[in-house]
VOMARDO-80331 format. One record per residue: residue number from 1; residue in one letter; chain; x negated, y negated, z negated of N, C-alpha, C in turn. Coordinates in steps of 0.2 Angstrom, whole numbers. Layout:
BEGIN
REC   nr  rest  kette  n.east  n.north   n.up  ca.east  ca.north  ca.up  c.east  c.north   c.up
REC  NUM     A      A       X        Y      Z        X         Y      Z       X        Y      Z
...
***
This chain:
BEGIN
REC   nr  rest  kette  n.east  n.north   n.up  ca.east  ca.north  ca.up  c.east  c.north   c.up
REC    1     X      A      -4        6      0        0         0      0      -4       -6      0
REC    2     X      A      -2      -10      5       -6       -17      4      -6      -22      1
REC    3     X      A       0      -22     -1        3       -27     -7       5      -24    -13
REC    4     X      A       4      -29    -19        6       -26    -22       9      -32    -28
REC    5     X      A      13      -38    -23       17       -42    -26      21      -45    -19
REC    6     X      A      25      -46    -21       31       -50    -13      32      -56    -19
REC    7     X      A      32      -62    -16       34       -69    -16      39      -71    -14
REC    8     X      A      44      -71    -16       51       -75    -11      50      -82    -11
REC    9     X      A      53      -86     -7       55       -92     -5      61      -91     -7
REC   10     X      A      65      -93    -10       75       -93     -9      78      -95     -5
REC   11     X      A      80     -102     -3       84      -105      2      81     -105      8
REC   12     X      A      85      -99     13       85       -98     20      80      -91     21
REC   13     X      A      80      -90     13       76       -82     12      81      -75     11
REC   14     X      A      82      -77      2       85       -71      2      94      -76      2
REC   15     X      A      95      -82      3      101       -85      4     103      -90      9
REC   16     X      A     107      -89     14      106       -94     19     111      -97     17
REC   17     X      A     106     -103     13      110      -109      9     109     -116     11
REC   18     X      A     104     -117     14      102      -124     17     105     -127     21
REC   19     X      A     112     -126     25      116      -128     25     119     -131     18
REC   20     X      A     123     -130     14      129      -131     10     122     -135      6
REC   21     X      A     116     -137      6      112      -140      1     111     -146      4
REC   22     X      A     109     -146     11      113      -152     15     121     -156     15
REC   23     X      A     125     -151     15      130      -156     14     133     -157      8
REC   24     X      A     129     -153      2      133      -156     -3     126     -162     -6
REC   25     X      A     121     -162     -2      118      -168     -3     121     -176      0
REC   26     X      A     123     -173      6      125      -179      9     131     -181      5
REC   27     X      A     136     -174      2      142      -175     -2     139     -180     -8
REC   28     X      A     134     -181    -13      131      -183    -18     131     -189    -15
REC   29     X      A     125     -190    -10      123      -197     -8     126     -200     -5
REC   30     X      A     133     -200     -1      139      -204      1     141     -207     -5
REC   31     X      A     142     -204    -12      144      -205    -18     141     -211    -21
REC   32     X      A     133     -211    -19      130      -220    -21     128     -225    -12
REC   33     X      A     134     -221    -10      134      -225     -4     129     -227      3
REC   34     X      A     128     -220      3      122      -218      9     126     -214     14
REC   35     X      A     127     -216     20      129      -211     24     123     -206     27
REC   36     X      A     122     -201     24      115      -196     27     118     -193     33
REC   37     X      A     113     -189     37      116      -184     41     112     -181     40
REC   38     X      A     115     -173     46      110      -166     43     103     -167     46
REC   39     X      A     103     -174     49       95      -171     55      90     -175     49
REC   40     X      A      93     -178     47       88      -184     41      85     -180     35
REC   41     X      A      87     -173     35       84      -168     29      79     -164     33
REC   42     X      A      79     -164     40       76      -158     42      68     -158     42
REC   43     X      A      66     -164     42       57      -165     38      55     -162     31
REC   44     X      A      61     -162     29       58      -162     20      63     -154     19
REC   45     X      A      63     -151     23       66      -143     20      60     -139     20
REC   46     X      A      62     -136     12       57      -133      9      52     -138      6
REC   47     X      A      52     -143      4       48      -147     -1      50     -149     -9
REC   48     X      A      57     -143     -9       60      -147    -15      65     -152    -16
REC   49     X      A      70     -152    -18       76      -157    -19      76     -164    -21
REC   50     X      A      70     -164    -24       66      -175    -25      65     -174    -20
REC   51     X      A      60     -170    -16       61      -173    -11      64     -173     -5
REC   52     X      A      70     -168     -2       72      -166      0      78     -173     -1
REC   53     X      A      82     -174     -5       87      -178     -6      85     -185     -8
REC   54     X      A      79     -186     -8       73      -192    -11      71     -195     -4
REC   55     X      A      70     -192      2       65      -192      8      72     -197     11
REC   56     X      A      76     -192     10       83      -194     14      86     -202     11
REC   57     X      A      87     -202      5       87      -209      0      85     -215      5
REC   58     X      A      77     -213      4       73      -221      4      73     -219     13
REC   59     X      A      72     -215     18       73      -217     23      80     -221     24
REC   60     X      A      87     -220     22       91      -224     20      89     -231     18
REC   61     X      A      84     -233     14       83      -240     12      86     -241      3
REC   62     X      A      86     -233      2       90      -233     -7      83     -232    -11
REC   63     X      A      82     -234    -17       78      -230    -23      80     -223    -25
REC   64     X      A      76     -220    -23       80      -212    -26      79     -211    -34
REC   65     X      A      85     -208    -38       88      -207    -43      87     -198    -44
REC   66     X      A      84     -196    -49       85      -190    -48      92     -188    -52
REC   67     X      A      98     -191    -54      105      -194    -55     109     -190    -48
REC   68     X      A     105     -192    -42      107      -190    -34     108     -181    -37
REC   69     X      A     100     -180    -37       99      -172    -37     104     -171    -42
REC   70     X      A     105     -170    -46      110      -167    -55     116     -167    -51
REC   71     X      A     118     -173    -46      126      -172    -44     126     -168    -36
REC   72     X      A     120     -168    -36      122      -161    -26     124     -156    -32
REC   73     X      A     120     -154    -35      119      -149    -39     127     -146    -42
REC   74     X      A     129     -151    -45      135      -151    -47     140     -148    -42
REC   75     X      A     138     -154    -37      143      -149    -31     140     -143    -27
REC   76     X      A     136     -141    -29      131      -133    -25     135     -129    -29
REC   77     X      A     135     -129    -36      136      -124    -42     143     -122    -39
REC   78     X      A     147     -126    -37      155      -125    -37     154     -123    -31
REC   79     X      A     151     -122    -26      154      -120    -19     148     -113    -18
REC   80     X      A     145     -112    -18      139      -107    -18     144     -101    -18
REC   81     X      A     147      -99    -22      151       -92    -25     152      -90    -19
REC   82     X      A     157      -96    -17      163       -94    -11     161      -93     -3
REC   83     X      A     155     -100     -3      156      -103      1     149      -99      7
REC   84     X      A     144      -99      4      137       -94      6     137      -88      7
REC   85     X      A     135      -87     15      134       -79     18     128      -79     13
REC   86     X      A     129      -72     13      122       -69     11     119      -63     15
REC   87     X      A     113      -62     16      111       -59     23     113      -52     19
REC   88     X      A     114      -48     27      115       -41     25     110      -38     22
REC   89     X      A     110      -33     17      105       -28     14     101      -35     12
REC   90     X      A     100      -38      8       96       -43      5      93      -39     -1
REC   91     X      A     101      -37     -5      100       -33    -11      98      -26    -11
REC   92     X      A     100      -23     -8       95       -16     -6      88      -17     -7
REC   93     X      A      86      -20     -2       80       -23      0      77      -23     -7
REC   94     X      A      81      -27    -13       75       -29    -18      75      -25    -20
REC   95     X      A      82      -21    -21       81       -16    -26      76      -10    -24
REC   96     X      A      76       -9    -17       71        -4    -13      62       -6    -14
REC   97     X      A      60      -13    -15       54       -15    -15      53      -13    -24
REC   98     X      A      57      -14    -29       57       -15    -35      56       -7    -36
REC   99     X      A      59       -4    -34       59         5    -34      52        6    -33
REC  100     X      A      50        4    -28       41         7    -27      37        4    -30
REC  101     X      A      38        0    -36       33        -3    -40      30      -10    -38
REC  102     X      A      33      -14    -32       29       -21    -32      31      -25    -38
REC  103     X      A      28      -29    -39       31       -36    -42      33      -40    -37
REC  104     X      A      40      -43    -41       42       -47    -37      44      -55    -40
REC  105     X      A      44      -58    -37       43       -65    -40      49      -72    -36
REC  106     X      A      52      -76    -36       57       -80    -34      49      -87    -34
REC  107     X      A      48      -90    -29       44       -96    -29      48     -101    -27
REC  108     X      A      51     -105    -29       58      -110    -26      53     -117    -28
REC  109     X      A      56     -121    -22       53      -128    -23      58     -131    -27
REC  110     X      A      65     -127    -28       71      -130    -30      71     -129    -36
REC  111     X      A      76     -132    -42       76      -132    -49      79     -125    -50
REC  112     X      A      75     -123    -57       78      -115    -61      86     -116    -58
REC  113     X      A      89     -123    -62       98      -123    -59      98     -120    -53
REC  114     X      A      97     -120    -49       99      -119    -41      96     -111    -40
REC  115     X      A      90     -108    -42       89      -104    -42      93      -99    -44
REC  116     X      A      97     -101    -50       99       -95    -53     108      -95    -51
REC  117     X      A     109     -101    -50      114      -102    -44     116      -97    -37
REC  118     X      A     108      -96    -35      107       -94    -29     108      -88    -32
REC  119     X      A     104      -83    -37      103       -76    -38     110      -74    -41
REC  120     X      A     114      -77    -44      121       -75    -44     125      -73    -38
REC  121     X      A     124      -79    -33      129       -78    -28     127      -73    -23
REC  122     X      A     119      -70    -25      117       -65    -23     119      -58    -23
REC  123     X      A     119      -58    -30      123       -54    -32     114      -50    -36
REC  124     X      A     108      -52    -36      102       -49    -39     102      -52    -46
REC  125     X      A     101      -45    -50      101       -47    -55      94      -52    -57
REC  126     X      A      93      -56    -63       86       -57    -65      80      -53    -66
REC  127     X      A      86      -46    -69       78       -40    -71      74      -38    -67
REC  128     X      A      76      -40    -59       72       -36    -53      66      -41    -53
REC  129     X      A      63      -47    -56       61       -49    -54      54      -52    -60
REC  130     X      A      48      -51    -60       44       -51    -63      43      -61    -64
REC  131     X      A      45      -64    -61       43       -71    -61      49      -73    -58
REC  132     X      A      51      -81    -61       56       -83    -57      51      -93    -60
REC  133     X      A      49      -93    -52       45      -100    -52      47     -105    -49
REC  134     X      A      48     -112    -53       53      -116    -47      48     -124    -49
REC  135     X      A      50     -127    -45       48      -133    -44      45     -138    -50
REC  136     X      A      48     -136    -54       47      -138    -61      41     -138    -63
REC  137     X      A      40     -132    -62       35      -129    -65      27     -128    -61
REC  138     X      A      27     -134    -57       21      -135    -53      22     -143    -51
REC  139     X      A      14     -145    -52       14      -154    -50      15     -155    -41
REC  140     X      A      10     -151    -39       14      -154    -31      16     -147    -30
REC  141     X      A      19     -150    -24       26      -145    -22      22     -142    -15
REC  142     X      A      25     -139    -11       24      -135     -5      22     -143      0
REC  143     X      A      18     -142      5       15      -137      7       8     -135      3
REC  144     X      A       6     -139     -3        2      -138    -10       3     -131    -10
REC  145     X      A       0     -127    -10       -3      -121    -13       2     -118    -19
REC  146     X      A       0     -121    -25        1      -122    -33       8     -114    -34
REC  147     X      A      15     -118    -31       17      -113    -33      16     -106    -32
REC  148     X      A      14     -105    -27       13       -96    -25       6      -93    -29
REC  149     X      A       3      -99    -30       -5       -96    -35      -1      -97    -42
REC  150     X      A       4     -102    -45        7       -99    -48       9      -91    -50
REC  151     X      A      15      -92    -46       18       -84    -44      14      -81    -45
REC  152     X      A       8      -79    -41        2       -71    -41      -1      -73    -48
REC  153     X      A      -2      -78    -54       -3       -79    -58       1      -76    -63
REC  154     X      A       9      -77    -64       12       -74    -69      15      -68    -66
REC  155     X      A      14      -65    -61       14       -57    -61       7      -55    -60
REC  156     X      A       3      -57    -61       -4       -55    -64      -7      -48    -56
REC  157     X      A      -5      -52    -50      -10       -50    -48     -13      -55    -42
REC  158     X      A     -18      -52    -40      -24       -57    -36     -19      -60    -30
REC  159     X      A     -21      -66    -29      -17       -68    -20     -17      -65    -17
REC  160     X      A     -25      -63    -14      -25       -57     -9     -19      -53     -9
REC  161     X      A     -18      -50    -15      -13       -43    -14      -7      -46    -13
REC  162     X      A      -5      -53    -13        3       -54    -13       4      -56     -6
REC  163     X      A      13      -56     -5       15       -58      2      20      -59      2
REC  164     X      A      19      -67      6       25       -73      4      29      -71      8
REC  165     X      A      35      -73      6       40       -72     11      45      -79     11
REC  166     X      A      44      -81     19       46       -88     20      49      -91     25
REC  167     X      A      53      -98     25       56       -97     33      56     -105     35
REC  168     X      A      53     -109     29       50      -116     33      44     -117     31
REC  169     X      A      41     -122     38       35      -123     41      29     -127     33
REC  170     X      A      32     -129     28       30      -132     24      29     -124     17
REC  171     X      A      34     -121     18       31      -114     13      26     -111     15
REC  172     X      A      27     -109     24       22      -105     28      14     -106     27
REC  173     X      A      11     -115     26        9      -118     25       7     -117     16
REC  174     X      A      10     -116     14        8      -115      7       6     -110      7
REC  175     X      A       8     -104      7        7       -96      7      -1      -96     10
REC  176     X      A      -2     -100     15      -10       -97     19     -13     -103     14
REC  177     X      A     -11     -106     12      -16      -112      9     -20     -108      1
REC  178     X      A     -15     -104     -1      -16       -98     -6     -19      -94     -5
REC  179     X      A     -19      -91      0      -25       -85      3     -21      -81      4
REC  180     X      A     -13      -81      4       -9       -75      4      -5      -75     12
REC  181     X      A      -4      -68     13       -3       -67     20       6      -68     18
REC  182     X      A      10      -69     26       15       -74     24      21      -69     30
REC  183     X      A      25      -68     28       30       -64     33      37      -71     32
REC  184     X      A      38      -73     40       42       -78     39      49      -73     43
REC  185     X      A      57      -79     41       62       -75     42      64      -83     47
REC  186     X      A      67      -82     55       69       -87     58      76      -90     58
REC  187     X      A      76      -92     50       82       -95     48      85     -105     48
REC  188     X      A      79     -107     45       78      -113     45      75     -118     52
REC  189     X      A      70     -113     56       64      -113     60      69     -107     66
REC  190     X      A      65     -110     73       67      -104     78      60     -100     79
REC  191     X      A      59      -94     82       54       -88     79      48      -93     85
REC  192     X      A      53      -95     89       45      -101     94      44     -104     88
REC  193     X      A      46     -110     85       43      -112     79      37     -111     76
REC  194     X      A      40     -105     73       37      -104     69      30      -99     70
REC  195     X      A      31      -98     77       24       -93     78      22     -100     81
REC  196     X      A      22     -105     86       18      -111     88      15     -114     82
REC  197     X      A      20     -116     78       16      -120     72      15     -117     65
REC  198     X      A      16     -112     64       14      -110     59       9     -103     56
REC  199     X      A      12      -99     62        7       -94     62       7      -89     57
REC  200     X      A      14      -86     57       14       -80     50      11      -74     53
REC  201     X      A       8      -69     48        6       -64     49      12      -59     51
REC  202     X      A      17      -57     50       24       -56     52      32      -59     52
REC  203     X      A      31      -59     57       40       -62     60      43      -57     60
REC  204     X      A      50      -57     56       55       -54     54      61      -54     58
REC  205     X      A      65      -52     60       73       -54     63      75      -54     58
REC  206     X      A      76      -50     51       81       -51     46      78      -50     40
REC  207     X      A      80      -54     35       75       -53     27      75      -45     26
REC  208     X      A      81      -40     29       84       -34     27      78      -32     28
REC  209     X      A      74      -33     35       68       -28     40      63      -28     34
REC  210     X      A      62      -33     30       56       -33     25      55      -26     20
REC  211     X      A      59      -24     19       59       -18     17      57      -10     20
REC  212     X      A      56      -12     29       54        -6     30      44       -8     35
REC  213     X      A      43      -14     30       38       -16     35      31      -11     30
REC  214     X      A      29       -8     35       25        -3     37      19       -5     31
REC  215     X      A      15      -11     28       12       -13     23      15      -13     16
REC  216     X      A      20      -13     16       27       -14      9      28       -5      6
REC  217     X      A      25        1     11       27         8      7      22       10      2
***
């Protein structure tokens, strides 16, 4: 086995939620009188929700309030349940990687809230998971390295051994910045995208396929 740690990214990983984080961002930010649109997030996904709904603010001409973030959130928390596909076999998948003994870890640029948010609406429990790391919990954010050296940090093995798993150009960036090899999902990003500018070591069709990739037995 060549790994012996997987790294998730969450949004547009094991949840294709980046839709519904955009519009209940824009739902927030119309609220202090910003009309955003979807294209005005597309620079800053995967950097985290400061700056994610911060980026978008002051391109607007507002001072960003992290007040903005607490109320997407507000509205994330209430529509998540209902509202987010979740990829086929996502949860197989972790429960089949957790069976063979890897570590597995959540590396979210987004707050614990939203994370745990997202792992609900998952339907994965916590215990699958040896580390649950979020954006709090490192000074700079993606494409900074920090969290995923994190991550291989408090599941206690080397970076070499771990493999991120990522679907924007700014995580993808982070994962090699760490030394760790990077399997991207063409959720956020089209797979031209993501092989012209980012260069993962495997491109996935479905986060599902990750479970039968031939270095993860």
């Amino acid at each position: 086995m060549r790994y012996q740690a997987v790294l998730f990214d969450m949004d547009g990983v094991l949840i294709e939620s980046e839709w519904l984080m955009r519009a209940t961002a824009i739902q927030a930010l119309a609220d202090y009188g910003i009309r955003a649109q979807d294209e005005d997030f597309m620079e800053f996904t995967g950097c985290g929700e400061d700056r994610f709904i911060g980026g978008v603010a002051e391109k607007h001409g507002a001072v960003y309030d992290k007040a903005m973030k607490e109320l997407a959130y507000d509205y994330y928390g209430k529509r998540v349940m209902t509202e987010v596909e979740i990829p086929a076999g996502v949860g197989e998948m972790l429960q089949a990687l957790h069976a063979r003994g890897l570590k597995l870890a959540v590396c979210s640029a987004a707050d614990l809230r939203k994370v745990k948010y997202n792992l609900a609406a998952v339907g994965a429990p916590e215990s699958l998971f040896t580390a649950l790391v979020t954006g709090s919990d490192v000074e700079r954010k993606k494409p900074f390295p920090d969290i995923y050296l994190e991550g291989a940090r408090r599941v206690g093995v080397e970076p070499g051994a771990c493999l991120v798993v990522e679907d924007a150009l700014s995580g993808i960036a982070a994962g090699h910045a760490a030394g760790m090899d990077v399997a991207a999902v063409p959720t956020s990003f089209s797979r031209e995208t993501l092989i012209k500018e980012a260069h993962p070591e495997y491109l996935l069709d479905r986060i599902a396929d990750l479970r039968d990739l031939a270095q993860l037995q």
